[in-house]
C-alpha positions in Angstrom: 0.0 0.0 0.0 1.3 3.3 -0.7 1.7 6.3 1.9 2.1 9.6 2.3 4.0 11.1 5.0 2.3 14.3 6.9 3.4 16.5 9.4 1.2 17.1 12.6 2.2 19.9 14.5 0.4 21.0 17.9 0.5 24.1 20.4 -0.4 23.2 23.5 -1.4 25.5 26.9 -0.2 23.6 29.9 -1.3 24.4 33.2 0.3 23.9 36.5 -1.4 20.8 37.3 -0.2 19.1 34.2 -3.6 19.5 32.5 -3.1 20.8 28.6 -5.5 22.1 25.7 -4.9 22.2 22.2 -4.3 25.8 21.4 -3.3 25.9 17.6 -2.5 22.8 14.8 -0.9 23.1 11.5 -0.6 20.1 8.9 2.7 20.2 6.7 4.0 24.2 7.8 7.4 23.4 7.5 8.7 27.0 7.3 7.2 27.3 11.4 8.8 23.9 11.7 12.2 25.0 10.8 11.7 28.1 12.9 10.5 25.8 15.7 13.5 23.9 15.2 15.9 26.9 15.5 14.3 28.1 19.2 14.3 24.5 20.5 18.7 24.4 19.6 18.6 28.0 21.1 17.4 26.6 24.1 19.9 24.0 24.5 18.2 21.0 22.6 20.2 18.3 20.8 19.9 15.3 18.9 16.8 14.9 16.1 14.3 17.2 16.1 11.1 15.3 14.7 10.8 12.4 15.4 7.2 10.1 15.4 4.6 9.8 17.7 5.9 7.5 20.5 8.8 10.0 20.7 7.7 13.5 20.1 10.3 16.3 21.0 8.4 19.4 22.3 9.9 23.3 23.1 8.6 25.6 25.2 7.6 29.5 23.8 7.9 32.4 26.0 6.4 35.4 25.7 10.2 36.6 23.9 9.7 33.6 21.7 6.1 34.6 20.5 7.5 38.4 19.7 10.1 37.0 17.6 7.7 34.5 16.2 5.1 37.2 15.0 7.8 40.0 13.5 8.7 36.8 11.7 5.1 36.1 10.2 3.9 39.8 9.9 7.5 40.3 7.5 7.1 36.7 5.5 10.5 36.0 7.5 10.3 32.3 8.5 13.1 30.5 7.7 12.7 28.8 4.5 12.7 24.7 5.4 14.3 22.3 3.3 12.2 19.6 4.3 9.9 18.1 1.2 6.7 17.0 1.9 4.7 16.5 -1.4 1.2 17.8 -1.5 -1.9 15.4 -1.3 -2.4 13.9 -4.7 0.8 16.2 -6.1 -1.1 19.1 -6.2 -1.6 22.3 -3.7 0.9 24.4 -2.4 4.3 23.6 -2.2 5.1 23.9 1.3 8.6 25.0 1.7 7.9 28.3 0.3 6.5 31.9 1.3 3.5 30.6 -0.6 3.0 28.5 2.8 3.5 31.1 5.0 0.9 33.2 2.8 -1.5 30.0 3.4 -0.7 29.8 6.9 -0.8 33.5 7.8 -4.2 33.6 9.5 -3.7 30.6 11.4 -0.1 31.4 13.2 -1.5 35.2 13.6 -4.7 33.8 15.6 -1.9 31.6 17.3 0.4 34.5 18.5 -2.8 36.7 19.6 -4.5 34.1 21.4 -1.3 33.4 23.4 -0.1 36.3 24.0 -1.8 39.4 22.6 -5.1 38.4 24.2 -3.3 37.2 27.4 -5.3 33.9 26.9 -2.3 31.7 28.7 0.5 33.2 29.4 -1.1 36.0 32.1 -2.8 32.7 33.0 0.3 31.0 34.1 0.0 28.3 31.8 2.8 27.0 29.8 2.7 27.0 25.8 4.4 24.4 24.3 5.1 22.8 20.8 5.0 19.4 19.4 5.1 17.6 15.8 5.6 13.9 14.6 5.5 12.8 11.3 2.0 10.5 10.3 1.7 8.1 7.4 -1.3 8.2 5.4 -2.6 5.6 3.0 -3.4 6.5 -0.3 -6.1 5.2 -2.1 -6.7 5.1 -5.7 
């Protein structure tokens, strides 16, 4: 059976109790991913990155992180990823490129403004954190 490969990537608000919400998703935005990547290395991580779902690697974004994260998106900045993930059924965008970050714009804005514009989390205590893992798909034909 043939796959496809997709990557699921999560933002998550973590209380002090350990108890956590989904706050944002994004399927296949690998320009965030590679930005993700960069903050998580800044913050001391090593060794891979991605990796799948019984061993997800997650970073934590402060309030610094999230500035930095929306000059990024409000300038078209993200890093440009060389990770290749080919587009369900070869068509749609191609999402390595500014064209994703175009597609994606409304989604990381609502992220950044929900957690920490509109002091949804962060004044809340909570902890936001990030997580991806690769998925594999079956394609039907």
């Amino acid at each position: 059976m043939k796959t496809r490969t997709q990557l699921d990537q999560h933002a998550h608000a973590v209380r002090a109790d350990g108890s956590s919400y989904e706050i944002a998703t994004w399927v296949n935005h690998t320009n965030l991913h590679a930005w993700m990547e960069q903050l998580y290395r800044k913050k001391g991580g090593e060794g891979e990155f991605l990796r799948d779902y019984a061993n997800k690697v997650s970073v934590e974004i402060t309030e610094e992180d999230l500035d930095e994260l929306d000059v990024l998106v409000e300038s078209s900045q993200l890093p440009q990823s060389d990770m290749i993930l080919e587009p369900w059924g070869g068509k749609g965008i191609e999402y390595r490129t500014t064209q994703a970050d175009r597609y994606y714009y409304g989604r990381d804005r609502d992220f950044v403004h929900g957690a920490k514009h509109n002091n949804l989390y962060l004044n809340e205590g909570m902890t936001i954190i990030y997580t991806c893992y690769f998925v594999e798909h079956p394609i039907y034909d």
